[in-house]
PDB file of N, CA, C and O in Angstrom, chain B, residues numbered from 101:
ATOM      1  N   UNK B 101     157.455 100.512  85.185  1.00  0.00           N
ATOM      2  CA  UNK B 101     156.179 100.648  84.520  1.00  0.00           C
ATOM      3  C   UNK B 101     155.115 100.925  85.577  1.00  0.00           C
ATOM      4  O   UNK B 101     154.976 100.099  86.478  1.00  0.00           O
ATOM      5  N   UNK B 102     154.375 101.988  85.545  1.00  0.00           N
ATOM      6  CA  UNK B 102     153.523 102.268  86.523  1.00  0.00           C
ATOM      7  C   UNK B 102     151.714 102.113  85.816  1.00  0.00           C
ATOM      8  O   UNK B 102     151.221 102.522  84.765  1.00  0.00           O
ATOM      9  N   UNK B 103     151.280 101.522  86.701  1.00  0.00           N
ATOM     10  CA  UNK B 103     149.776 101.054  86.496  1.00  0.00           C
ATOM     11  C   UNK B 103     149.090 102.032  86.834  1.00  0.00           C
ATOM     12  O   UNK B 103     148.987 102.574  87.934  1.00  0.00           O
ATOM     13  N   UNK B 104     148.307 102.400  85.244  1.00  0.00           N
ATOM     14  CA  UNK B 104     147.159 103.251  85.700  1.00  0.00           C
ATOM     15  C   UNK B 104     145.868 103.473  86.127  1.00  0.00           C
ATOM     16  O   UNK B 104     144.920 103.139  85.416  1.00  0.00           O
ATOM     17  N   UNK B 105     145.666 104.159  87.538  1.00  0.00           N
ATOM     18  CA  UNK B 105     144.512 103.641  88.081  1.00  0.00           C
ATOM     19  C   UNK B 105     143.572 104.128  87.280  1.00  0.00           C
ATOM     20  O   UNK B 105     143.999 104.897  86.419  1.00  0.00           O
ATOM     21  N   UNK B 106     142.376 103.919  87.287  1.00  0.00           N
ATOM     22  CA  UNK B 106     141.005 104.560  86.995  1.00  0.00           C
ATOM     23  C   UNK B 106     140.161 104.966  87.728  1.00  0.00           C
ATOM     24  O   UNK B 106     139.804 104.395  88.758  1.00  0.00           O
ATOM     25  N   UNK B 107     139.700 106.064  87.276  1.00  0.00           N
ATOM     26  CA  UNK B 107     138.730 106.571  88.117  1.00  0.00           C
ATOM     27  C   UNK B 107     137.405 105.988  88.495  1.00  0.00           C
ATOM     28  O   UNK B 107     137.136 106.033  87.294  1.00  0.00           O
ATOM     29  N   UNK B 108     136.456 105.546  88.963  1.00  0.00           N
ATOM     30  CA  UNK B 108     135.132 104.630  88.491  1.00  0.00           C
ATOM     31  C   UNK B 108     134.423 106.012  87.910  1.00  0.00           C
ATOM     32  O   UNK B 108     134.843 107.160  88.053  1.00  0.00           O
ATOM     33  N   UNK B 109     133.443 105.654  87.340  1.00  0.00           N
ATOM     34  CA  UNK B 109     132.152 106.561  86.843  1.00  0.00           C
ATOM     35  C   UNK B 109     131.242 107.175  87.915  1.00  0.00           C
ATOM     36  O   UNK B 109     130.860 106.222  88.594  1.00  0.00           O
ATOM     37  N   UNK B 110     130.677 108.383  88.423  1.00  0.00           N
ATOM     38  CA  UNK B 110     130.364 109.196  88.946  1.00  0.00           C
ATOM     39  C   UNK B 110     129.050 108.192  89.825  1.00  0.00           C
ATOM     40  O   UNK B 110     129.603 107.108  90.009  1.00  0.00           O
ATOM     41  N   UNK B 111     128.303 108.150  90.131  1.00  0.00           N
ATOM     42  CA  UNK B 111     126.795 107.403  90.581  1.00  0.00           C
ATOM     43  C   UNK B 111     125.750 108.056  89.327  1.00  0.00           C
ATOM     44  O   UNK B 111     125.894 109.061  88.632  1.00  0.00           O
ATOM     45  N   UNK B 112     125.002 107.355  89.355  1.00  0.00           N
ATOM     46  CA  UNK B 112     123.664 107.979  88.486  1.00  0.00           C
ATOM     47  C   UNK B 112     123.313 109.369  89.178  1.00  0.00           C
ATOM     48  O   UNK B 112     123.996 109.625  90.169  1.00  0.00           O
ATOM     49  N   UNK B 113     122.573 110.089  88.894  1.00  0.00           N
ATOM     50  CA  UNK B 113     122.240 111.407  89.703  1.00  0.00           C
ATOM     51  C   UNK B 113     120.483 111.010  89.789  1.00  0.00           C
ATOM     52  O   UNK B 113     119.644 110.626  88.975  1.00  0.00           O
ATOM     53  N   UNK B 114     120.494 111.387  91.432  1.00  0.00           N
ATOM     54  CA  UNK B 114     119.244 110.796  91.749  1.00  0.00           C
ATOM     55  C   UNK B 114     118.030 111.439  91.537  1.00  0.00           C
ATOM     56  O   UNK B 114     118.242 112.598  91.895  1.00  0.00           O
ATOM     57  N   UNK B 115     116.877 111.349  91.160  1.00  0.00           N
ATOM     58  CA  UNK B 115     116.075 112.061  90.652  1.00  0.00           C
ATOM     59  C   UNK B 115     114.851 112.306  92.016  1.00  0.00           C
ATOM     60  O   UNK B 115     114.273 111.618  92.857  1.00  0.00           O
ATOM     61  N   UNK B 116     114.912 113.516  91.647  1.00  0.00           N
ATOM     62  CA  UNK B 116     113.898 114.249  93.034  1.00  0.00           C
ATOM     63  C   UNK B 116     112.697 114.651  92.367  1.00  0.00           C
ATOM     64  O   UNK B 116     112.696 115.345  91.350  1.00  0.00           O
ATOM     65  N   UNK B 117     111.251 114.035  93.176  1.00  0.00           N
ATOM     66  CA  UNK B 117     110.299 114.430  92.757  1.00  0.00           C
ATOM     67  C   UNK B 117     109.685 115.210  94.046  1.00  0.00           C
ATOM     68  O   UNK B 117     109.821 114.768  95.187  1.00  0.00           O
ATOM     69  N   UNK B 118     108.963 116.471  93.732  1.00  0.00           N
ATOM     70  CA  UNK B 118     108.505 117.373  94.239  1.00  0.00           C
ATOM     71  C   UNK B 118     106.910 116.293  94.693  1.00  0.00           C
ATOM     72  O   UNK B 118     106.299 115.616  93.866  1.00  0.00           O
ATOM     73  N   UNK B 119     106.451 116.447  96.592  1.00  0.00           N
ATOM     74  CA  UNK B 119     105.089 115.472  96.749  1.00  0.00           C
ATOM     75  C   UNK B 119     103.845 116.930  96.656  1.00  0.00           C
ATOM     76  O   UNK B 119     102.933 117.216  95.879  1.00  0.00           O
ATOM     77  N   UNK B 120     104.462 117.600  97.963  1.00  0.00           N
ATOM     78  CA  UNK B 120     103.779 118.976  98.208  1.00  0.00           C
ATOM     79  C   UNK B 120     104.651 119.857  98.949  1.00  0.00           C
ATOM     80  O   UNK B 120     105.808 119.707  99.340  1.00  0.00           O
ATOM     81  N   UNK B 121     103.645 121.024  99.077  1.00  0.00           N
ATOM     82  CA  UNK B 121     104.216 122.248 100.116  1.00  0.00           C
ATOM     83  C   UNK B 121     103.461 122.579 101.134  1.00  0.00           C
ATOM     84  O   UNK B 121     102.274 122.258 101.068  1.00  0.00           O
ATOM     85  N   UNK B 122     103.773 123.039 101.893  1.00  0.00           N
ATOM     86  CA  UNK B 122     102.778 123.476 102.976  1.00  0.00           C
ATOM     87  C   UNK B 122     103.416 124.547 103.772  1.00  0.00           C
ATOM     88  O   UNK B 122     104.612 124.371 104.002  1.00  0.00           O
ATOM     89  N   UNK B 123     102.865 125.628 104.243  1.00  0.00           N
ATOM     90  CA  UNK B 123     103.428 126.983 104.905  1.00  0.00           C
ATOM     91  C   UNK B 123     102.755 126.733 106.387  1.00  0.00           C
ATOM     92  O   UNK B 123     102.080 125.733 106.634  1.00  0.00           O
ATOM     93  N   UNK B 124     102.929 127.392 106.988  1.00  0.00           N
ATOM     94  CA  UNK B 124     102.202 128.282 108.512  1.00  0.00           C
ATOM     95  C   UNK B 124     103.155 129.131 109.126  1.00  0.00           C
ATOM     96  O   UNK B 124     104.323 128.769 109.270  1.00  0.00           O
ATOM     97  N   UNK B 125     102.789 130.097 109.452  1.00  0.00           N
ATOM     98  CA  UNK B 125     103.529 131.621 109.579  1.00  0.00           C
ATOM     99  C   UNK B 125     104.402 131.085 108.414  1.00  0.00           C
ATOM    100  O   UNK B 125     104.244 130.453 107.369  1.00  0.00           O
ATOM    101  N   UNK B 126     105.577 131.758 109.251  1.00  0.00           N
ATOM    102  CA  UNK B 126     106.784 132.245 108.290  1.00  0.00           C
ATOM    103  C   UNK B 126     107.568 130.655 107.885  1.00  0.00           C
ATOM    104  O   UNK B 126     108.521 130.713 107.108  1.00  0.00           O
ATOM    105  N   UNK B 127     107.230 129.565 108.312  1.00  0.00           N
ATOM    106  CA  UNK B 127     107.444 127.941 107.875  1.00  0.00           C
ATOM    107  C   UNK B 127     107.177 127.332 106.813  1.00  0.00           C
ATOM    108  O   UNK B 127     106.001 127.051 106.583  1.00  0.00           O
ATOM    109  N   UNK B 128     107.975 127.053 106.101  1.00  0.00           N
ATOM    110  CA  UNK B 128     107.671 126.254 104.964  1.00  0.00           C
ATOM    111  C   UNK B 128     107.891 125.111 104.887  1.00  0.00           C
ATOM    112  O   UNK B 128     109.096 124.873 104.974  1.00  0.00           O
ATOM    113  N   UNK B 129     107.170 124.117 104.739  1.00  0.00           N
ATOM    114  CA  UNK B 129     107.638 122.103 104.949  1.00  0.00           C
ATOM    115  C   UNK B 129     107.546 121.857 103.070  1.00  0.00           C
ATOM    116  O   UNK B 129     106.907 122.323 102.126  1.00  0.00           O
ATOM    117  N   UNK B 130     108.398 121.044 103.261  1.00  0.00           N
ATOM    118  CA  UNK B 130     108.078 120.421 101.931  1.00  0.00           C
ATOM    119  C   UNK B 130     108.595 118.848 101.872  1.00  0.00           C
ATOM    120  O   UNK B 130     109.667 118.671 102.451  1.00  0.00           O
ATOM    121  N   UNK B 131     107.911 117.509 101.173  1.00  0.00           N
ATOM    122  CA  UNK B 131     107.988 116.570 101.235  1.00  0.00           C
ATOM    123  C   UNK B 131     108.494 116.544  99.613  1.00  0.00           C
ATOM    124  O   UNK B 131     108.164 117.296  98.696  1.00  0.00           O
ATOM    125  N   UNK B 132     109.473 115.322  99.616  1.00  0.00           N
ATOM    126  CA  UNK B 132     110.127 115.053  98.238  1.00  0.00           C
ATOM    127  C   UNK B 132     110.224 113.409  98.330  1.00  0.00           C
ATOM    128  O   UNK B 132     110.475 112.775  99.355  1.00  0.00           O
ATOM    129  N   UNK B 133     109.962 112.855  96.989  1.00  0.00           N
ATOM    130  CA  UNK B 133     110.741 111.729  96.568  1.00  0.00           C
ATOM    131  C   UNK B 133     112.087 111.376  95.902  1.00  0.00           C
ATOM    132  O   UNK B 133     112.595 111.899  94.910  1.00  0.00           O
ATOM    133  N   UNK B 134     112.432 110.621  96.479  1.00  0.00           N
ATOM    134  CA  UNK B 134     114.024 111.142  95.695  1.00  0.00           C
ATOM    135  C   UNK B 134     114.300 109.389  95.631  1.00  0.00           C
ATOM    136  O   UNK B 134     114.652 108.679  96.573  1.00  0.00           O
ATOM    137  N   UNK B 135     114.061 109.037  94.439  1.00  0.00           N
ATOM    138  CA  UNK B 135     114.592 107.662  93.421  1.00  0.00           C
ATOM    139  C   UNK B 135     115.998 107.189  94.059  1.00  0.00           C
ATOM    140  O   UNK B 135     116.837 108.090  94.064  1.00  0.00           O
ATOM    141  N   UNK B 136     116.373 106.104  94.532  1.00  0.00           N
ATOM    142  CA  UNK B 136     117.269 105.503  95.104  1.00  0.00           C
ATOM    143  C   UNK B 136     118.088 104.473  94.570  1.00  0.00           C
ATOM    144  O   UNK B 136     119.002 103.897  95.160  1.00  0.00           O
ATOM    145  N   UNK B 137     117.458 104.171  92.717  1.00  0.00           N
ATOM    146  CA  UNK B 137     117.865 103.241  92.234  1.00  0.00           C
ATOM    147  C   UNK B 137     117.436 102.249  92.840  1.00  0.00           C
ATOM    148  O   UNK B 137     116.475 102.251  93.610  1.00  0.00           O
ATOM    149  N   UNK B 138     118.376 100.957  92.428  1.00  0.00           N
ATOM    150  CA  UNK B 138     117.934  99.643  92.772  1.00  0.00           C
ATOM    151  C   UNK B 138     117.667  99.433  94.913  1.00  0.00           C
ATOM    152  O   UNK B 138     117.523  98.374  95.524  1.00  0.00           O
ATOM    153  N   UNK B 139     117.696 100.848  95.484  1.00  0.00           N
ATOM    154  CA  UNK B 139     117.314 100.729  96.537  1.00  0.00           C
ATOM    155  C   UNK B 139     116.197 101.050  96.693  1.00  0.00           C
ATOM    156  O   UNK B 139     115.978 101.459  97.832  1.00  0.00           O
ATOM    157  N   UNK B 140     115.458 101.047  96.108  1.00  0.00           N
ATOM    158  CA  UNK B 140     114.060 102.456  96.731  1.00  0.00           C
ATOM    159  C   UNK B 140     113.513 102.921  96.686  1.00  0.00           C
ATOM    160  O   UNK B 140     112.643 102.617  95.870  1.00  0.00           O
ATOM    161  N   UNK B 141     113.352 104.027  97.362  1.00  0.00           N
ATOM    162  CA  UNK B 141     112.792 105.635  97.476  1.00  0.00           C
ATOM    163  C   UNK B 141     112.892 106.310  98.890  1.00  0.00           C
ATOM    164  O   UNK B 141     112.505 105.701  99.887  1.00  0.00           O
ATOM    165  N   UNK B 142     113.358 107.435  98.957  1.00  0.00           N
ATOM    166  CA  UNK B 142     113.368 107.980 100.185  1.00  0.00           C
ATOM    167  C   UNK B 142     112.260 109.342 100.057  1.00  0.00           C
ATOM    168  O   UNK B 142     112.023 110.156  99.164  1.00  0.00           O
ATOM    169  N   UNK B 143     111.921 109.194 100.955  1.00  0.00           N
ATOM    170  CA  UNK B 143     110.714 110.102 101.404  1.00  0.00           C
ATOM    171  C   UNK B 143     111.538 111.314 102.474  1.00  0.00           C
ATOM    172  O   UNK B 143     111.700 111.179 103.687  1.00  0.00           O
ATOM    173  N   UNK B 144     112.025 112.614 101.539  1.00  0.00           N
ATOM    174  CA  UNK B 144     112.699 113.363 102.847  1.00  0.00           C
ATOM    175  C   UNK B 144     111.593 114.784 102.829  1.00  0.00           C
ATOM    176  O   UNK B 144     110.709 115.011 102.003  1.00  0.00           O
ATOM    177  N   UNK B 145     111.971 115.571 103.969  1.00  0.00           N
ATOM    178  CA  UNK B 145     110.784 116.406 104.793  1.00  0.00           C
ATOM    179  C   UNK B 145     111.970 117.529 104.819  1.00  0.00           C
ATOM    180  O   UNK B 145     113.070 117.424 105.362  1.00  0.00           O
ATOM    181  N   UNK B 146     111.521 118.468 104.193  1.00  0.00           N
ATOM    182  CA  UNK B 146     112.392 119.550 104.212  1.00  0.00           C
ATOM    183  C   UNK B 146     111.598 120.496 105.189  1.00  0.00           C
ATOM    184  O   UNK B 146     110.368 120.461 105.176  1.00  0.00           O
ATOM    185  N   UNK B 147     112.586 121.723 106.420  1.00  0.00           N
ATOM    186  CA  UNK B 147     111.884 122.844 106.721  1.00  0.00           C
ATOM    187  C   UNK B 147     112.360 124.167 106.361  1.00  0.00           C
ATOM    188  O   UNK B 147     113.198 124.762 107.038  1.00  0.00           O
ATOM    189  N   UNK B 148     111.881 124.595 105.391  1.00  0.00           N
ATOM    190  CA  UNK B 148     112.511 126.225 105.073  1.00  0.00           C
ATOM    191  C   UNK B 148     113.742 125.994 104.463  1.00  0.00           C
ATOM    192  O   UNK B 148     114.738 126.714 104.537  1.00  0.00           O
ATOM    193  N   UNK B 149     113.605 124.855 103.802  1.00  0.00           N
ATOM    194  CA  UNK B 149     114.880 124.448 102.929  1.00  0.00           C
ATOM    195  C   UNK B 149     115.860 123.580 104.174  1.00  0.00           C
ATOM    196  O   UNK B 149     117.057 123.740 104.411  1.00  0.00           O
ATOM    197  N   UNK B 150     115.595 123.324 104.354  1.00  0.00           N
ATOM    198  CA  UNK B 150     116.689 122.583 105.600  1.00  0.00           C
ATOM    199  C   UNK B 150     116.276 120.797 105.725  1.00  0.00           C
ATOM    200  O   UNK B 150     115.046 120.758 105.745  1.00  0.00           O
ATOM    201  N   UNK B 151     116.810 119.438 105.809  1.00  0.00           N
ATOM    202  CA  UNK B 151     116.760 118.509 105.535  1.00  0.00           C
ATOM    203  C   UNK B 151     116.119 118.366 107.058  1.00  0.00           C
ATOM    204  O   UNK B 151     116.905 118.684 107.950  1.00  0.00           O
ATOM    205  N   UNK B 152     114.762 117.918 107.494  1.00  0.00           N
ATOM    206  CA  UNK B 152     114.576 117.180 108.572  1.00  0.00           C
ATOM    207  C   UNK B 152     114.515 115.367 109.176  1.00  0.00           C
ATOM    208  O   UNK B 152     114.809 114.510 110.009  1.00  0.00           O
ATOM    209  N   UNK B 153     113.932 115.728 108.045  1.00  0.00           N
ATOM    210  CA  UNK B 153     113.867 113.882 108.184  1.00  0.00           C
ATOM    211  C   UNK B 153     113.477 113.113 106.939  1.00  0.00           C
ATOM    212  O   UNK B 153     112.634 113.457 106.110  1.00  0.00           O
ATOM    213  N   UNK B 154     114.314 111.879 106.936  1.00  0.00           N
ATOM    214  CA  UNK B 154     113.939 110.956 105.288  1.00  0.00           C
ATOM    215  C   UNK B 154     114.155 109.485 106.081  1.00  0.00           C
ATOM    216  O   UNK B 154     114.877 108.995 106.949  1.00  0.00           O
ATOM    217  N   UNK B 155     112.928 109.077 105.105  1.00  0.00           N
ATOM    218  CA  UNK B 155     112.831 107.133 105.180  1.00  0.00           C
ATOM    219  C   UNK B 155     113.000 106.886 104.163  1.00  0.00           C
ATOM    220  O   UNK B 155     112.623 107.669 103.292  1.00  0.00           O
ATOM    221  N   UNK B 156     113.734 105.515 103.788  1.00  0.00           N
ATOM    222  CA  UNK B 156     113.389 104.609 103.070  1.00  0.00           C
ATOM    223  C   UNK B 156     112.337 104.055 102.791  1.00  0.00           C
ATOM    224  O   UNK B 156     111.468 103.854 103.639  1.00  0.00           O
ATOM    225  N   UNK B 157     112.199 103.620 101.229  1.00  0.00           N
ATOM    226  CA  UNK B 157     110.818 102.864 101.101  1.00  0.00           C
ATOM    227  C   UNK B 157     111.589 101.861 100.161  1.00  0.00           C
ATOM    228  O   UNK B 157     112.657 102.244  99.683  1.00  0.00           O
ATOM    229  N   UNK B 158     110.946 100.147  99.760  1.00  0.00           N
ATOM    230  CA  UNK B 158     111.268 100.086  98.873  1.00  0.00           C
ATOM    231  C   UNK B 158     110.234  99.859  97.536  1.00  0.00           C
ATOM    232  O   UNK B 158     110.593  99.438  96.437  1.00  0.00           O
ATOM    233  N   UNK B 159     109.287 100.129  97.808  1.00  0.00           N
ATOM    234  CA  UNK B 159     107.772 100.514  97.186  1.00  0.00           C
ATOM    235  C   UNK B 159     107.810 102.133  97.163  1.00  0.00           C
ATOM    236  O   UNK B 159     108.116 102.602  98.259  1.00  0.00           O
ATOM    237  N   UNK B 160     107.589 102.981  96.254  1.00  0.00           N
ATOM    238  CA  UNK B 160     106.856 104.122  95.799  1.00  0.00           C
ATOM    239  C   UNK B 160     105.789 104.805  96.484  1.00  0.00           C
ATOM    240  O   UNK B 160     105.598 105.887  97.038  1.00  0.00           O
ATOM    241  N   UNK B 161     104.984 103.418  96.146  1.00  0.00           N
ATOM    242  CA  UNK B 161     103.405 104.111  96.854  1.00  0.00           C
ATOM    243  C   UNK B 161     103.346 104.114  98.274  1.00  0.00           C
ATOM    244  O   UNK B 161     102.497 104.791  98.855  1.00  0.00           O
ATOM    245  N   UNK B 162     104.305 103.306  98.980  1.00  0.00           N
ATOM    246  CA  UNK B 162     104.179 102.980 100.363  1.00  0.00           C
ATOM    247  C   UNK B 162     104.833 104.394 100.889  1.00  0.00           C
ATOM    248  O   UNK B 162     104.364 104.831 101.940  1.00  0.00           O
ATOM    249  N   UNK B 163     105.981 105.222 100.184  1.00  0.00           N
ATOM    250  CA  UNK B 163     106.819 106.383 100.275  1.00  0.00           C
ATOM    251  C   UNK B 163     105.546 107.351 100.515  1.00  0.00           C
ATOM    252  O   UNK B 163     105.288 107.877 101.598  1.00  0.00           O
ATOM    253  N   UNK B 164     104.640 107.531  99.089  1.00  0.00           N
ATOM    254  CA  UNK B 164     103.769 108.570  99.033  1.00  0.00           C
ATOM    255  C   UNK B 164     102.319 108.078 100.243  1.00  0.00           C
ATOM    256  O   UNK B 164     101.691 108.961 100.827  1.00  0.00           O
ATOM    257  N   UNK B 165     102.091 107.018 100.380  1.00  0.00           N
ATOM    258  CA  UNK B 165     101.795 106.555 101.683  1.00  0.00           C
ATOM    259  C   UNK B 165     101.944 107.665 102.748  1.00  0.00           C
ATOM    260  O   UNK B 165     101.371 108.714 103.041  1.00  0.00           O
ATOM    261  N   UNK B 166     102.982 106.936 103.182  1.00  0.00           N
ATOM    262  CA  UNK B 166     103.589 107.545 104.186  1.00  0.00           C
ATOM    263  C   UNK B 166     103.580 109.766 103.812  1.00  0.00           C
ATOM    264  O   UNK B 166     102.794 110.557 104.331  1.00  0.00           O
ATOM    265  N   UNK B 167     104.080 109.919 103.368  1.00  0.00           N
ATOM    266  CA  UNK B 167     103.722 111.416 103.021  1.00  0.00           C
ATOM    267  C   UNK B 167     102.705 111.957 102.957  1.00  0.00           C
ATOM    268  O   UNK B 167     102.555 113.139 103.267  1.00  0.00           O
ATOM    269  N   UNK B 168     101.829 111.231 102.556  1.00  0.00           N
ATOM    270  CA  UNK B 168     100.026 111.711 102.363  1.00  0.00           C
ATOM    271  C   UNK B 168      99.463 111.731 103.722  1.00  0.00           C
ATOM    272  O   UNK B 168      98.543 112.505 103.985  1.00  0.00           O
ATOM    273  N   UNK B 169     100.089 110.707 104.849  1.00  0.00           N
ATOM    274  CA  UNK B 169      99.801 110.739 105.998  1.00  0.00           C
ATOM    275  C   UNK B 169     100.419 112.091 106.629  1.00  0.00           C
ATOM    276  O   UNK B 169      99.619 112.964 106.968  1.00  0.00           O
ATOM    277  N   UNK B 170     101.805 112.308 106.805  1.00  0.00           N
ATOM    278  CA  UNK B 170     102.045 113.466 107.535  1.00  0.00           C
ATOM    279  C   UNK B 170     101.732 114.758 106.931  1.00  0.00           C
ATOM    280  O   UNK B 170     101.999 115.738 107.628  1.00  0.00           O
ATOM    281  N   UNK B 171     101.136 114.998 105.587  1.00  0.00           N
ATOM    282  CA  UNK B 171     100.671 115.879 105.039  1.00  0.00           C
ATOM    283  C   UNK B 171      99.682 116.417 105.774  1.00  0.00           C
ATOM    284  O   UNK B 171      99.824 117.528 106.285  1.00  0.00           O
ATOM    285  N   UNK B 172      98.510 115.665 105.923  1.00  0.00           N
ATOM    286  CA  UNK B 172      97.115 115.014 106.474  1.00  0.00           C
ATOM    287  C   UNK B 172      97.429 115.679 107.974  1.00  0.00           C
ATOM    288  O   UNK B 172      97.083 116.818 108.289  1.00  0.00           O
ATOM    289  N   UNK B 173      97.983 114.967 108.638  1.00  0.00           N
ATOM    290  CA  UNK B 173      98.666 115.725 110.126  1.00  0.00           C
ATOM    291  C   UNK B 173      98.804 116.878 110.180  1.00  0.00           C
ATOM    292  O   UNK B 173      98.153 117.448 111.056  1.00  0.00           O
ATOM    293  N   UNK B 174      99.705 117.728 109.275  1.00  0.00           N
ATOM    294  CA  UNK B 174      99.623 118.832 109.269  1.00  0.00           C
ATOM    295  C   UNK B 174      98.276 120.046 108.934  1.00  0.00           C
ATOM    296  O   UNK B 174      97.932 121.137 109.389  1.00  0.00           O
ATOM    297  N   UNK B 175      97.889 119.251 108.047  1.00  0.00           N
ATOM    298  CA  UNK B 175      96.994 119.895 107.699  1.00  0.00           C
ATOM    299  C   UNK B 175      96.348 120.387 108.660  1.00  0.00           C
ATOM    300  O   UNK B 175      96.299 121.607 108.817  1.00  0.00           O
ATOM    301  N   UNK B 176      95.556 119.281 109.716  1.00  0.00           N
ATOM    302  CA  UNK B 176      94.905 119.450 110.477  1.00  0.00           C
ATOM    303  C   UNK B 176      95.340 120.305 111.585  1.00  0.00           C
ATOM    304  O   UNK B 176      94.572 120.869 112.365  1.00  0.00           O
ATOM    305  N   UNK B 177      96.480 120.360 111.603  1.00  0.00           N
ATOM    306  CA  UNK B 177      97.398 121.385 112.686  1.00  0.00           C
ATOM    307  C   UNK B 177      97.375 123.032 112.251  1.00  0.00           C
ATOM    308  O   UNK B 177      97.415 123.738 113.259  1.00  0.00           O
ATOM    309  N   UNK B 178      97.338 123.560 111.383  1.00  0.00           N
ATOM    310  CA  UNK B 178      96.541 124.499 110.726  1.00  0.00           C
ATOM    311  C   UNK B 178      98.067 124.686 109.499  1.00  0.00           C
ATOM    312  O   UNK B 178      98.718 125.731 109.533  1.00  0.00           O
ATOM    313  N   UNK B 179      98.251 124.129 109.016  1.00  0.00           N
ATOM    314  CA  UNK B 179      99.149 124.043 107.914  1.00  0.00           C
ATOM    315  C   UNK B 179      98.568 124.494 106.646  1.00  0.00           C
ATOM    316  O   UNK B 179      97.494 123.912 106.496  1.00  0.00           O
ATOM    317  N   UNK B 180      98.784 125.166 105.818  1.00  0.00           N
ATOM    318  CA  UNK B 180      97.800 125.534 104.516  1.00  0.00           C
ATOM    319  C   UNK B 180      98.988 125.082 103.395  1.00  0.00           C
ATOM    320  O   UNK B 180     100.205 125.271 103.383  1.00  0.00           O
ATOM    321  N   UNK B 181      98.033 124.373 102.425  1.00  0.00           N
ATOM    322  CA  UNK B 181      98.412 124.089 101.053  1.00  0.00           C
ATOM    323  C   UNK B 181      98.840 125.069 100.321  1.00  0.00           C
ATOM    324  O   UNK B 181      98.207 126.118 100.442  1.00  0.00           O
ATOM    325  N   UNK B 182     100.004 125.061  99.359  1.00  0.00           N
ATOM    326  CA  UNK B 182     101.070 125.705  98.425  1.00  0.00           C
ATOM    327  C   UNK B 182     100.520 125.589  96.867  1.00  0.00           C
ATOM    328  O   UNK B 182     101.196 126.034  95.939  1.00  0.00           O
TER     329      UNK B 182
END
């Protein structure tokens, strides 16, 4: 008699929220929230579609916090709004 394993159920699918965009020359940055479930929020930094860097948060606002700041940075670096 052979025991049948089971598969578990897939993960939830994590939900990505769009923060902003920002260009200079031919560069495109973009900041996302992406829902972590009972972990979180990660704050990741895309360049030209490419993954640069993501934190953890386990507060929301502390995520968009943090994003509104390096937004802000850029800006001032001559980054223009999308």
């Amino acid at each position: 008699m052979s025991v049948g394993l089971s598969t578990p159920p897939p993960p939830p699918p994590k939900l990505v929220h769009p923060l902003w965009t920002l260009t200079k020359d031919a560069m495109r940055i973009e900041t996302e929230l992406v829902e972590q479930g009972g972990a979180g929020w990660q704050l990741r930094m895309l360049q030209n579609h490419d993954w640069v860097s993501g934190r953890r948060f386990s507060d929301r606002a502390d995520a968009v916090a943090h994003g509104e700041r390096h937004r802000q940075h850029l800006l001032a670096r001559g980054c223009l709004s999308v």
